[in-house]
C-alpha positions as CSV (number, residue, x, y, z in Angstrom):
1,X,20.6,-30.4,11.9
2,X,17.8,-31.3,14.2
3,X,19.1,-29.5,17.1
4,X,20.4,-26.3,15.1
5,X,17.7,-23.1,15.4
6,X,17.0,-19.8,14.0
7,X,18.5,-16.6,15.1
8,X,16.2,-13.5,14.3
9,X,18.2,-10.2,14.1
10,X,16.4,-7.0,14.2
11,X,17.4,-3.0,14.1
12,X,14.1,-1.5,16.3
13,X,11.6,-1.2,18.7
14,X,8.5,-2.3,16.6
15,X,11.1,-4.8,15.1
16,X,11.7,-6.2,18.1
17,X,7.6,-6.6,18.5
18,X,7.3,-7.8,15.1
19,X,10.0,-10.7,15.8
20,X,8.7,-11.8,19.1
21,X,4.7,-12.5,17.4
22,X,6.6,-14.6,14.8
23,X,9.2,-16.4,17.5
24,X,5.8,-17.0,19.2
25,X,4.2,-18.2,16.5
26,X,6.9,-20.4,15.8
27,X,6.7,-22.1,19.1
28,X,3.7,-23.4,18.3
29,X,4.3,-24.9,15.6
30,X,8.2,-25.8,16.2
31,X,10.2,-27.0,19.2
32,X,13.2,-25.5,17.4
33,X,15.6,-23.2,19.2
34,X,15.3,-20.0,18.9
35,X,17.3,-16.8,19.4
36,X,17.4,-13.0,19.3
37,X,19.8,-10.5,18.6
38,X,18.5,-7.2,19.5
39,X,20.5,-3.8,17.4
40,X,19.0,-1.3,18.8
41,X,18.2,-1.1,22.5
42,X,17.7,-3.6,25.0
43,X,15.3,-6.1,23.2
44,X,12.5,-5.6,26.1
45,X,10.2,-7.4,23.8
46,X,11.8,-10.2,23.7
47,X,12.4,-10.6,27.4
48,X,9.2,-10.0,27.9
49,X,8.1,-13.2,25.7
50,X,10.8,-15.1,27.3
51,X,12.4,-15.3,24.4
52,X,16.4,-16.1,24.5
53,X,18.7,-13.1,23.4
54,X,22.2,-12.8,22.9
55,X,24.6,-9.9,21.9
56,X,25.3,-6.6,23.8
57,X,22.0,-5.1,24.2
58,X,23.1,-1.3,25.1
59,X,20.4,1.9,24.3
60,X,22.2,4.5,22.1
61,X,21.3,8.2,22.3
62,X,19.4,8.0,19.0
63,X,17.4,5.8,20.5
64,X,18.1,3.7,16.7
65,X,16.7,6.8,14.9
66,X,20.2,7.3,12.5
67,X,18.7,6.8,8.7
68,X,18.4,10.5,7.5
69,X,20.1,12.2,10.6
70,X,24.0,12.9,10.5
71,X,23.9,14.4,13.9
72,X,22.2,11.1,15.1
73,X,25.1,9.0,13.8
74,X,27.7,11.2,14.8
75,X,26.6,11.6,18.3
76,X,26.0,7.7,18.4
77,X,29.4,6.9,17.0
78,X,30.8,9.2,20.1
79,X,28.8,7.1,22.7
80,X,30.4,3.6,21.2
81,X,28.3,2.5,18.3
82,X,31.4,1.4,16.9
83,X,32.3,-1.1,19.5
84,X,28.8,-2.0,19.6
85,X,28.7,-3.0,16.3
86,X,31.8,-5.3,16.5
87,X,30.4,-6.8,19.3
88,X,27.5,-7.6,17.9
89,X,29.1,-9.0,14.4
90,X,31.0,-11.0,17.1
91,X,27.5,-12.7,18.5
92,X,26.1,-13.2,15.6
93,X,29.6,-15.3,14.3
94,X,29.4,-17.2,17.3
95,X,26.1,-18.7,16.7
96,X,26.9,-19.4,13.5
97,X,27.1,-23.4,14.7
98,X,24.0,-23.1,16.4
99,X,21.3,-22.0,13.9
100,X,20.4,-23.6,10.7
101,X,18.6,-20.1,9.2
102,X,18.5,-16.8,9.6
103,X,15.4,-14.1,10.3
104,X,16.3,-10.2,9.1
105,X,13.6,-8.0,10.6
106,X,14.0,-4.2,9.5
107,X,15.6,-2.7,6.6
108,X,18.4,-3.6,4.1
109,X,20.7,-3.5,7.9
110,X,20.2,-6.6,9.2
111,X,19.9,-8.7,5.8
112,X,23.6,-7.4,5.0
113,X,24.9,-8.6,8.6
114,X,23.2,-11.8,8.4
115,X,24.9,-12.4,4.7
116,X,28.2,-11.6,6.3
117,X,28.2,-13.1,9.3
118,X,25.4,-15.9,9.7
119,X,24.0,-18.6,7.9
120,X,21.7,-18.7,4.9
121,X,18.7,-19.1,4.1
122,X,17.8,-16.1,5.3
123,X,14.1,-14.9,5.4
124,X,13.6,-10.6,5.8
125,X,11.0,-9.0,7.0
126,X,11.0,-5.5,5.5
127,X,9.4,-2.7,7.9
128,X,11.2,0.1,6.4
129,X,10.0,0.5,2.9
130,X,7.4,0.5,0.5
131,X,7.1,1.6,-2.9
132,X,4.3,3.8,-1.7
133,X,6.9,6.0,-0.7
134,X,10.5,5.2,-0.2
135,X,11.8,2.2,-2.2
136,X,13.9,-0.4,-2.0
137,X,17.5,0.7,-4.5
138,X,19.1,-1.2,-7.2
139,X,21.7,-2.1,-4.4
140,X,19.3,-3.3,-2.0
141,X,17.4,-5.0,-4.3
142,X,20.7,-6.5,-5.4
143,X,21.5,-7.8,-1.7
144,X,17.8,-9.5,-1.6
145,X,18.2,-11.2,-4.7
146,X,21.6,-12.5,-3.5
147,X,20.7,-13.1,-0.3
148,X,17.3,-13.9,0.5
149,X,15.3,-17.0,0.2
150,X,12.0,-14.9,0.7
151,X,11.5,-11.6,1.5
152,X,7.9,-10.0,3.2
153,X,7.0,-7.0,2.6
154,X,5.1,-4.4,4.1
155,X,2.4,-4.5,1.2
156,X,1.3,-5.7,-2.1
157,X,2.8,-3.0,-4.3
158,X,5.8,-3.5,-3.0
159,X,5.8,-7.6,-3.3
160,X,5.1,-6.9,-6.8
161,X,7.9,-4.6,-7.3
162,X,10.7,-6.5,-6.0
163,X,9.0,-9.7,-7.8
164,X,9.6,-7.9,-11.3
165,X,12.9,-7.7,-10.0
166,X,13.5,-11.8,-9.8
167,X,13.6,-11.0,-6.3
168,X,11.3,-14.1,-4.1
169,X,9.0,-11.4,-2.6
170,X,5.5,-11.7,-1.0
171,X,2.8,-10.0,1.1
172,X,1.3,-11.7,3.6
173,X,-0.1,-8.7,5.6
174,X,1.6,-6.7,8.5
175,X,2.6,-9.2,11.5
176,X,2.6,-5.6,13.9
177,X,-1.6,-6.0,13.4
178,X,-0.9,-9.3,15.4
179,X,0.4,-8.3,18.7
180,X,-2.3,-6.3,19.8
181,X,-4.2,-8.1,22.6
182,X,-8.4,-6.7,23.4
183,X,-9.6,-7.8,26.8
184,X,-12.3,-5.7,26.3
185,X,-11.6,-3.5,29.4
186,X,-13.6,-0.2,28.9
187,X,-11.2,2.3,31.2
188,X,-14.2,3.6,33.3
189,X,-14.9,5.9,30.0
190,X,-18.5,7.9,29.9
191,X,-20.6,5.7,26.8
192,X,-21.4,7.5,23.7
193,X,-18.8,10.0,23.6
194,X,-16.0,9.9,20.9
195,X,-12.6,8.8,22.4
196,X,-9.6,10.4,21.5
197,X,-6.5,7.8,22.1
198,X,-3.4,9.5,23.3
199,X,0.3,8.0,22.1
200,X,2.9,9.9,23.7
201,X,5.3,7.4,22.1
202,X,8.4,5.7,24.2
203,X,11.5,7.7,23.4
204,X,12.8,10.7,25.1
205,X,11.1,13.3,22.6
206,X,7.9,12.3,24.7
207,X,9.1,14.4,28.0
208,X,9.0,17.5,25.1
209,X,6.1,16.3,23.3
210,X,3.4,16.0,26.1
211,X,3.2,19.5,26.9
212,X,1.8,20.2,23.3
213,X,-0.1,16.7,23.2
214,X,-2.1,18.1,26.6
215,X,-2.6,21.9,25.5
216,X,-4.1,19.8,22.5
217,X,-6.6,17.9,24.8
218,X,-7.7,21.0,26.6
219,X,-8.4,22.3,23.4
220,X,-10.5,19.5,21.3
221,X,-12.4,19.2,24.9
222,X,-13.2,23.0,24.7
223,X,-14.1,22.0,20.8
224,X,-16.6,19.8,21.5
225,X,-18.1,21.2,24.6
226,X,-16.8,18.6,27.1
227,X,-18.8,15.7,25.2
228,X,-15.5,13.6,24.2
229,X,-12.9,11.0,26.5
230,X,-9.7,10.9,26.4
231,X,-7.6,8.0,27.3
232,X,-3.4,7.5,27.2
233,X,-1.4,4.5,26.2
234,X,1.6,5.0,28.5
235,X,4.6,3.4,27.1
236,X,6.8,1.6,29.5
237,X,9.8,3.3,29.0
238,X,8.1,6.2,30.3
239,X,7.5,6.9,33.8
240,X,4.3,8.4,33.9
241,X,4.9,10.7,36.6
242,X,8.3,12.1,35.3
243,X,5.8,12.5,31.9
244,X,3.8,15.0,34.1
245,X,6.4,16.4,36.2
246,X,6.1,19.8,33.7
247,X,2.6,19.6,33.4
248,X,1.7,20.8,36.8
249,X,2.3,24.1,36.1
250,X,-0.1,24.2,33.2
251,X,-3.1,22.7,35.9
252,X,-2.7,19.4,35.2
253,X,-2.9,16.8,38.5
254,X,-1.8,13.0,38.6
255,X,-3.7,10.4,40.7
256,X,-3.9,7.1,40.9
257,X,-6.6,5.0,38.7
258,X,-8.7,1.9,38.9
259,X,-6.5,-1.1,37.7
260,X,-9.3,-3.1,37.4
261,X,-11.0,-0.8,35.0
262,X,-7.6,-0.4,33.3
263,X,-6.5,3.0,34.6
264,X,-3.3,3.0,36.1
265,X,-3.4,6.7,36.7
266,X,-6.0,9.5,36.0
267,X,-4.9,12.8,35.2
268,X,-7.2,16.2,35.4
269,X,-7.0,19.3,34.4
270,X,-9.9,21.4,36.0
271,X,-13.2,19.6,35.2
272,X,-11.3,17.6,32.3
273,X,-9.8,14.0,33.0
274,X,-7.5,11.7,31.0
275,X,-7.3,7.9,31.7
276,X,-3.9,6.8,31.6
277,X,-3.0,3.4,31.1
278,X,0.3,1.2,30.9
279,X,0.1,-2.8,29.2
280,X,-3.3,-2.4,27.5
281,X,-2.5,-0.7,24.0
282,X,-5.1,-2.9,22.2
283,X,-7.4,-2.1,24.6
284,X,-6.9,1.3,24.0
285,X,-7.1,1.4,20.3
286,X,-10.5,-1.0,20.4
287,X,-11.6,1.9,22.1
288,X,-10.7,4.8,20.7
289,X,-12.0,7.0,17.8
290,X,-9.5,8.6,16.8
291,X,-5.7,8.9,18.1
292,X,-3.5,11.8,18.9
293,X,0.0,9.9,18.4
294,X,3.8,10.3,18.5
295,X,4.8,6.8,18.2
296,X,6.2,5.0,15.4
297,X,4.6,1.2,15.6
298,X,2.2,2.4,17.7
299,X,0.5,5.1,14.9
300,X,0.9,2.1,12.2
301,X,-1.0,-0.2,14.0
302,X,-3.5,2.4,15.4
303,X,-4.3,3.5,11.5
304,X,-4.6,-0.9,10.8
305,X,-7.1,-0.9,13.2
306,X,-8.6,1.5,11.6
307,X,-8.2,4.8,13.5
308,X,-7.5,7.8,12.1
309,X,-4.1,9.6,13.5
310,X,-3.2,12.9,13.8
311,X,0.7,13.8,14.7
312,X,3.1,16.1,14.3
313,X,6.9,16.7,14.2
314,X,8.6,16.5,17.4
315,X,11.0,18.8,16.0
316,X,9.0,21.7,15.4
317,X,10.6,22.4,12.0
318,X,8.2,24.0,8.9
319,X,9.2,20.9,7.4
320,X,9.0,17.3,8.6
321,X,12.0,15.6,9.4
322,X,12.7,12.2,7.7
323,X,10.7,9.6,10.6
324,X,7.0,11.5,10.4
325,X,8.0,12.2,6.7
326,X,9.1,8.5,6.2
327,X,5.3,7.8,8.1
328,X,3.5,9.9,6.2
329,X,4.6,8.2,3.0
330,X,4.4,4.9,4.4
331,X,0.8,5.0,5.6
332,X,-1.1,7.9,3.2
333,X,-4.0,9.8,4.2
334,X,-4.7,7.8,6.9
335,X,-2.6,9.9,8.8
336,X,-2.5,13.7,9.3
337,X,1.0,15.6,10.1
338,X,0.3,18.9,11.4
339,X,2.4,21.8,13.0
340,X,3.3,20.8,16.7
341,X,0.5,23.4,18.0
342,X,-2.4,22.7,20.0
343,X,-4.8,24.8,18.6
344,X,-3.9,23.5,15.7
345,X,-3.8,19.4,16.4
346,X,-7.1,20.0,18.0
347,X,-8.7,21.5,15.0
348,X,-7.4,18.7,12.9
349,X,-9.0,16.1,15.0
350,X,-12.2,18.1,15.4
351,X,-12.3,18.8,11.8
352,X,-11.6,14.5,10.9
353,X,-14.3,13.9,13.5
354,X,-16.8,16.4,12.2
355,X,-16.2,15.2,8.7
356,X,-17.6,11.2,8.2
357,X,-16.4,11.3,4.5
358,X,-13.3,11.9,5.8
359,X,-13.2,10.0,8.7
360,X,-14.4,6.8,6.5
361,X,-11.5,7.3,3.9
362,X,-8.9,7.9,6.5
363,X,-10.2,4.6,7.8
364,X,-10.1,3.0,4.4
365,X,-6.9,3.8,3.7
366,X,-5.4,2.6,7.0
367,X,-6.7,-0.9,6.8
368,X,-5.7,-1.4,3.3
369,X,-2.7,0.2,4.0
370,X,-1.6,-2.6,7.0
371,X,-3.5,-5.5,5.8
372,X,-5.9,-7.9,8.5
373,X,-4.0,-9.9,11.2
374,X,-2.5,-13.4,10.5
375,X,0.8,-11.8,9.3
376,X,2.7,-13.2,11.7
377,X,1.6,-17.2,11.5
378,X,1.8,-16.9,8.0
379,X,5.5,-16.0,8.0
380,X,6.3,-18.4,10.7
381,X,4.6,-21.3,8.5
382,X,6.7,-20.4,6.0
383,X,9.6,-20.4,7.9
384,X,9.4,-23.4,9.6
385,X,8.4,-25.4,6.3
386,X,11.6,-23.9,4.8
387,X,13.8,-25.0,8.1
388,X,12.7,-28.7,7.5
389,X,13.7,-28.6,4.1
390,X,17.5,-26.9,5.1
């Protein structure tokens, strides 16, 4: 048993993320084996922690994003998510002799493959749901109770939930607040002004998103009379110069930055500027304000740290679609969904800024909302305590 490891399975970007701060946790406690299997994507986080993977690792169009969409799945289904998914049952059978537990990271998804196909215990790691808005069924909760040897949840009222349930649930805070690294790089930024974070986000809505996202920035600068900093966390899925390529025609011109200083480009637009940086999220959200953002982990972590957000539907609908409506309820008023206009995303993040009773509650609720770092070496001490007892 000894020589037998755990094999996480996860169904996401920020899954992925989660996973690798609690495989790296692990390693420091453990010299166990341990393995990956990526669902969605190509499990960049993992190769980027050197972390083993196995499986197909192939991006659909959706990009994961399938809960709440039928076009999604359908389109998905046409580009081989079928196939995928029997391949992927297929490496997760085949390591069946090689691991002694199992990690689920994500929603009810992976728990039900790794009942199916791997080997018990398993341990999940919900990121999906919360009672705060959208919770766990009697079916899921069903599957837990079954399957599960612990389950960590996203928060307390949650935990508490599922517990009432007889199901072995517990919060232990959010192990996405631990993979943020500060180096305490300052971006070249003029001291004293407010700094507004940008999050494009990483997925191909971003290419459609940025012109609104920029029109914004011109805006809140015009707001404030030139007196505020702006500074972009480049994701690196996204070129940045494809991300400008339609931005020229608005005024907007793309240099290259200071590394040192944490700018890997700088991007102006008359007398205004924007740092842009790739690598240095946590550096970013240290110091920012407040945060214009389109991204899914990136939002939930910026609002843990504290930051207000302020986002909008990529879709452009009256109504938001199921991801920023699925956000919204997951994370309160620490975040604010508004129409995708400029005008009007700049006059929510002037109007959070001018308004410190609001600014404190929004930053209240975000904190409480994702809990303080240690997430991730909390879970991993609980699983590696419960692998030397298999």
């Amino acid at each position: 048993m000894a020589d037998r490891g755990i094999l996480f399975i996860s169904n996401g970007y920020g899954e992925d993320t989660i996973s690798s701060r609690i495989i790296q946790s692990l390693r420091d406690r453990s010299g166990v084996p341990v393995y990956a299997l990526p669902l969605v994507g190509q499990g960049h986080a993992y190769i980027s922690g050197g972390i083993e993977t196995v499986g197909p690792k192939r991006l659909m169009p959706s990009g994961g994003m399938i809960p709440g969409s039928v076009k999604n799945l359908m389109t998905d289904f046409s580009s081989g998510l079928a196939r995928l998914t029997l391949e992927q049952i297929a490496a997760i059978k085949a390591m069946r002799k090689k691991v002694a537990m199992t990690v689920a990271v994500g929603d009810i998804y992976p728990v039900i493959l790794s009942m199916l196909f791997s080997v018990k215990p398993i341990v999940m790691v919900g990121t999906a749901k919360s009672d705060y808005f959208y919770h766990y069924n009697w079916s899921e909760r069903a599957v837990m109770r079954n399957a599960c040897a612990r389950v960590f949840t996203r928060d307390e009222l949650t935990a508490a939930s599922l517990r009432r349930c007889s199901i072995d649930a517990e919060w232990v805070g959010n192990a996405m607040m631990d993979s943020l690294t500060v180096t305490g790089v300052d971006f070249g930024l003029e001291p004293g002004n407010p700094v507004v974070a940008v999050l494009p986000g990483s997925r191909k809505e971003a290419y459609n998103d940025i012109v609104v996202i920029l029109d914004s920035v011109v805006k809140l600068s015009q707001m404030m009379n030139g007196k505020v900093s702006f500074v972009m966390a480049a994701a690196d899925s996204i070129p940045v110069p494809s991300l400008f390529a339609d931005a020229e025609r608005d005024g907007w011109i793309l240099i290259e930055g200071d590394p040192e200083r944490g700018a890997l480009y700088v991007a102006s637009c008359g007398t205004l500027s924007m740092v842009i940086s790739q690598g240095r999220f946590g550096d970013v959200l240290a110091r920012s304000t407040i945060v214009v953002g389109q991204a899914g982990t990136g939002n939930e972590q910026a609002v843990g740290m504290g930051r207000p957000v302020v986002t909008f539907d990529s879709s452009g609908g009256k109504s938001m679609g199921w991801y920023r409506m699925r956000q919204k309820g997951l994370l309160g008023d620490s975040i604010s969904v508004v129409d995708k206009d400029g005008e009007r995303i700049a006059r929510e993040a002037f109007d959070i800024l001018s308004d410190r009773n609001r600014y404190n509650s929004m930053e209240r609720i975000g904190r409480e909302r994702m809990g303080p770092p240690g997430a991730a070496d909390r879970m991993a001490s609980y699983i590696a305590d419960h692998l030397s007892c298999c």
